[in-house]
C-alpha positions in Angstrom: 11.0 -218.6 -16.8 10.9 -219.0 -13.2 13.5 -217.9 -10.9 14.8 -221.0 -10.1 15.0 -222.3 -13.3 18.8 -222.5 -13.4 19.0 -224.4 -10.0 20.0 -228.3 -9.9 20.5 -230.7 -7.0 23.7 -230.9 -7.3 25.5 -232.9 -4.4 25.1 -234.7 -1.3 27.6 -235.1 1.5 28.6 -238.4 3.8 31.3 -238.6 6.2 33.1 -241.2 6.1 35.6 -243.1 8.4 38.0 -245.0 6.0 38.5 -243.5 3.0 40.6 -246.1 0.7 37.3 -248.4 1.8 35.1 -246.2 1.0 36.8 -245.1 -2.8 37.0 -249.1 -3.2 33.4 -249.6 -2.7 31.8 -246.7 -4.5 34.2 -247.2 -7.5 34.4 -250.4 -7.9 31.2 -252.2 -6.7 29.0 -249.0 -7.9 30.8 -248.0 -10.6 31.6 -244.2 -9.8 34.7 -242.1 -10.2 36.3 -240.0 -8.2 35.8 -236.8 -10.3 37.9 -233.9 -8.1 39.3 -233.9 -4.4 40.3 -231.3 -2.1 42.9 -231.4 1.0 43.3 -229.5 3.8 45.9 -230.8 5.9 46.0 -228.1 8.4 42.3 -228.8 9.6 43.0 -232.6 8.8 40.2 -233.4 6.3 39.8 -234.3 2.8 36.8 -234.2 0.2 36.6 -236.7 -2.8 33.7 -235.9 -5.1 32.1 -239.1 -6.9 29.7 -239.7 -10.0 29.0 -241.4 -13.2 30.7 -240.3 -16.3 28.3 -240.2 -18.8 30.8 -238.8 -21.6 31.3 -242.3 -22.4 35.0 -241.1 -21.2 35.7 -238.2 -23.6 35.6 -235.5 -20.8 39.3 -235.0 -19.0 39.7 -235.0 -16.0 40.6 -231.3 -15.7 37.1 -230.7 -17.8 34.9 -233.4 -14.3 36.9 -231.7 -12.1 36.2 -227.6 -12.9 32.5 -228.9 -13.8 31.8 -230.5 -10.7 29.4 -228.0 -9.4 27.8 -227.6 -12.3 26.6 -230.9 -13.0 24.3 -233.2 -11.1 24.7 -236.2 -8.9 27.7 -235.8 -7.2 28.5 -237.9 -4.1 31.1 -236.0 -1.6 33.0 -238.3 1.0 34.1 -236.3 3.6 37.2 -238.1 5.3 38.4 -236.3 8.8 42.2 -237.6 9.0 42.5 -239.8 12.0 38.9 -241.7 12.3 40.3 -244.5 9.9 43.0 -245.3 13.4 40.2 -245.3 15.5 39.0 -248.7 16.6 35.7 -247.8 18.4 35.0 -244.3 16.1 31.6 -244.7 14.3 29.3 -242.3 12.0 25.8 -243.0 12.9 24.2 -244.1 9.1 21.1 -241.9 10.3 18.8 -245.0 10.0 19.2 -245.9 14.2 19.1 -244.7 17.2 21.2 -242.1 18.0 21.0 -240.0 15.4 18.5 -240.8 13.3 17.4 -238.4 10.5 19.5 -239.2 7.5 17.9 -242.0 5.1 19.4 -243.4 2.1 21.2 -242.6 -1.1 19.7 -243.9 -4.5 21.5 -245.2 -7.4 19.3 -246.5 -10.5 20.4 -249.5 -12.6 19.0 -251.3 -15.8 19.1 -254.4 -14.6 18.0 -254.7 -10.9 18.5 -258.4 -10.5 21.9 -258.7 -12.0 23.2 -255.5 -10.1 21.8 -257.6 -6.9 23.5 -260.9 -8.0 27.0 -258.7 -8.9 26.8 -257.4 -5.5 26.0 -260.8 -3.7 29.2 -262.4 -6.0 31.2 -259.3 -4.7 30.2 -259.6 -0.7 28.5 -256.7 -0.4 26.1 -256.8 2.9 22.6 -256.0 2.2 20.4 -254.6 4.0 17.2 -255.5 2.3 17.5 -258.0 -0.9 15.0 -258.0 -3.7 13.3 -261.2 -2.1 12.7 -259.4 1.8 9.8 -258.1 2.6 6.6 -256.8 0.2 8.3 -254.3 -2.1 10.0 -256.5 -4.5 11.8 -254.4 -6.6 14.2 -252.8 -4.4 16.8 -253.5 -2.7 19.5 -251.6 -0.3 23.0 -252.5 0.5 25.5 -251.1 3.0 28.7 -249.4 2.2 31.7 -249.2 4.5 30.4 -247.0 6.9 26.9 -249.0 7.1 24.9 -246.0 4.9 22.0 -247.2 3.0 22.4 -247.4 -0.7 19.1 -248.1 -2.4 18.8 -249.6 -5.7 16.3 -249.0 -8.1 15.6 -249.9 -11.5 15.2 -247.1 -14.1 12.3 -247.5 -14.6 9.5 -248.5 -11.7 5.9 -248.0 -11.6 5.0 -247.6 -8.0 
């Protein structure tokens, strides 16, 4: 067994401006659930952990949240109190200038063309539909904050 047979990807962090937009989008046009938070009022920011339950909702949510780092793909939204009041405050989505560097998140679906028509009925901005440009059968839409979500289906020969 190697030594880093035990290790797992487990998370991946994106800061976030407003967070009730952000918990709306990744909950209820992706499908996640907020799994644990974290506040620390005295250095005004807060954590919410996201991911699919795949217990077919028999795990508690005492059991999600004491397992969260021991599980993967997790999605933290890291909220500093105060942006959300802040007309002109903006995260840079790491896919322009300034501040490039940071890509994309990917989430995986069944059905790629009725995940793309569900977000179209829903108004979710795209970035890139399944019918732009030469690779077909992907897509990536925006959330709140104007991060890249790519979505892929399950299964893809490339």
């Amino acid at each position: 067994m190697s030594e880093t047979a035990g290790f797992k990807f487990n998370h991946t962090m994106i800061r976030v401006k407003d967070i009730n937009a952000s918990i709306k989008f990744y909950t209820e046009v992706l499908g996640m659930e907020v799994i644990s938070t974290y506040h620390n009022n005295d250095a005004k920011f807060s954590l919410y952990f996201l991911a699919y339950d795949h217990s077919e909702g028999k795990d508690s949510k005492e059991l999600k949240d004491k397992a969260r780092l021991a599980r993967e793909g997790v999605l933290e939204l890291t909220h500093n109190h105060g942006t959300e009041d802040d007309a002109d405050f903006k995260y840079s989505n790491g896919n322009s200038d300034p501040g490039r560097g940071f890509g994309h998140i990917a989430i995986s679906v069944d059905n790629i063309e009725a995940a793309c028509e569900r977000f179209e009925r829903l108004g979710v901005k795209f970035q890139k539909r399944l019918t732009d440009g030469k690779m077909r059968n992907i897509a990536f839409i925006l959330d709140p904050d104007g991060y890249w979500v790519e979505i892929v289906p399950a299964r893809l020969d490339l």
